[in-house]
C-alpha positions as CSV (number, residue, x, y, z in Angstrom):
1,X,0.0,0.0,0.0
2,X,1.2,3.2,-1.0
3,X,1.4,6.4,1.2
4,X,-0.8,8.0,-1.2
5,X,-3.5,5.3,-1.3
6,X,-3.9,6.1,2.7
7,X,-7.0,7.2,4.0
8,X,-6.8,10.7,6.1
9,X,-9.3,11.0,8.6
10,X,-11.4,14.0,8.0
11,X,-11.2,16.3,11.3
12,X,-12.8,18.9,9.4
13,X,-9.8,21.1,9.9
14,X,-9.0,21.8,6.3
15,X,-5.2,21.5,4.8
16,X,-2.3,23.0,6.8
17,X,-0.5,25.9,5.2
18,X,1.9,28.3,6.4
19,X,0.4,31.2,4.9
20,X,-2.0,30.2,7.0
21,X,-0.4,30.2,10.2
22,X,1.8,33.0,9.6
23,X,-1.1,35.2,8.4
24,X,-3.0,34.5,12.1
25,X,0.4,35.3,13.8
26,X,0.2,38.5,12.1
27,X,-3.1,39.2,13.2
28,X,-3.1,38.2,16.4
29,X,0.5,40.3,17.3
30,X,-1.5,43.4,15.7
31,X,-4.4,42.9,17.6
32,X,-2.2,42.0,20.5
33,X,-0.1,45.2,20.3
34,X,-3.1,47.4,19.6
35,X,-4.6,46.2,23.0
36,X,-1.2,47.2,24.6
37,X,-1.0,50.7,22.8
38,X,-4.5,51.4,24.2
39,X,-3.6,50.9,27.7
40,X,0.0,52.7,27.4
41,X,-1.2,55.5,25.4
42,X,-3.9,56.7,27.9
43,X,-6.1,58.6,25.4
44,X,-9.2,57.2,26.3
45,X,-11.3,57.0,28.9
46,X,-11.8,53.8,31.2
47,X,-15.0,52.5,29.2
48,X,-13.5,53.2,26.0
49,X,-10.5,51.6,26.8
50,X,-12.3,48.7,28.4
51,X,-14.5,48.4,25.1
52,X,-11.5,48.4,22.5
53,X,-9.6,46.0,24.9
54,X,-12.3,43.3,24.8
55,X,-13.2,44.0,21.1
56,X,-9.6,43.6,20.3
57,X,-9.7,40.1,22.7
58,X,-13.3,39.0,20.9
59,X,-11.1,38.9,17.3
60,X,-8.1,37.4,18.4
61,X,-10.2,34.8,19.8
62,X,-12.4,34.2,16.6
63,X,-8.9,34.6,14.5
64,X,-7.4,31.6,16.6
65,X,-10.0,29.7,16.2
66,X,-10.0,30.2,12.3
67,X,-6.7,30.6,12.0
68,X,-4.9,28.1,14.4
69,X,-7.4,25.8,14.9
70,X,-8.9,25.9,11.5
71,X,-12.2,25.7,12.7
72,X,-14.3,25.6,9.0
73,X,-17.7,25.0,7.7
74,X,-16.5,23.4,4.7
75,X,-17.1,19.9,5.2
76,X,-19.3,17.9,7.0
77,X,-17.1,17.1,9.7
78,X,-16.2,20.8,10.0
79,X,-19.7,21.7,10.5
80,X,-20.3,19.4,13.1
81,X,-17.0,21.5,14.7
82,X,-19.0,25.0,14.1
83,X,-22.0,23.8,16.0
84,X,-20.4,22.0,18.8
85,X,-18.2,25.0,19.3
86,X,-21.9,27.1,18.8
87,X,-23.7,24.5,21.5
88,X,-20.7,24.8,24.2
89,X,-20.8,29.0,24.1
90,X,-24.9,28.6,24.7
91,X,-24.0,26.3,27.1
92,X,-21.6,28.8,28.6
93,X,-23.5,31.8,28.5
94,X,-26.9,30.0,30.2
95,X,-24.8,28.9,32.9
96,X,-22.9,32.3,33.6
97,X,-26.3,34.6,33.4
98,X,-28.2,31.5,35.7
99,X,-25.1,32.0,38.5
100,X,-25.2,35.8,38.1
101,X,-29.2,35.9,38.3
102,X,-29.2,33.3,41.5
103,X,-26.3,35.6,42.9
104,X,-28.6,38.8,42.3
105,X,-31.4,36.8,43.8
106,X,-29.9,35.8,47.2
107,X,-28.0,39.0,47.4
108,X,-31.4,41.1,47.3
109,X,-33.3,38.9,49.4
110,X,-30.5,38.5,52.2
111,X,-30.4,42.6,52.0
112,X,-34.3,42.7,52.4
């Protein structure tokens, strides 16, 4: 059997590439540098600083996901990826408001 007659299990990851990689490094240092200027710089106020920070933080994230993790819709397999990732942050985010409402809860009845 040759190496070429092999079947590859499909991840759904896609084909690695070093344009790929290297383009997400290039992101992520801009984004990462861009975060730093914003709290060295101190032209902005807290908010607005607070808001650039975590919008900067929200695209690196979805960059490493596309970019290093080659997270795809392109296949099947990569679908099933999207949606699991999809499932876990609705997953998350029911969870953290629940804890935050229960804590609001007890904290206003204990107060009352």
């Amino acid at each position: 059997m040759q190496a070429k007659e092999r079947h590859q299990p499909d991840f759904g990851t896609g084909q690695k590439k070093l344009s790929t990689y290297l383009i997400g490094l290039g992101i992520c240092t801009f984004l990462t540098l861009f975060a730093f200027w914003i709290v060295m710089s101190r032209q902005f106020s807290s908010l607005e600083g607070f808001v650039f920070i975590y919008a900067a933080a929200c695209l690196q994230f979805v960059a490493q996901l596309i970019f290093f993790l080659r997270l795809n819709t392109q296949t099947e397999q990569g679908r099933v990826n999207v949606m699991s990732l999809v499932f876990t942050g609705v997953v998350l985010i029911t969870v953290i408001i629940g804890t935050l409402w229960i804590m609001s809860n007890l904290n206003y009845y204990m107060v009352h």
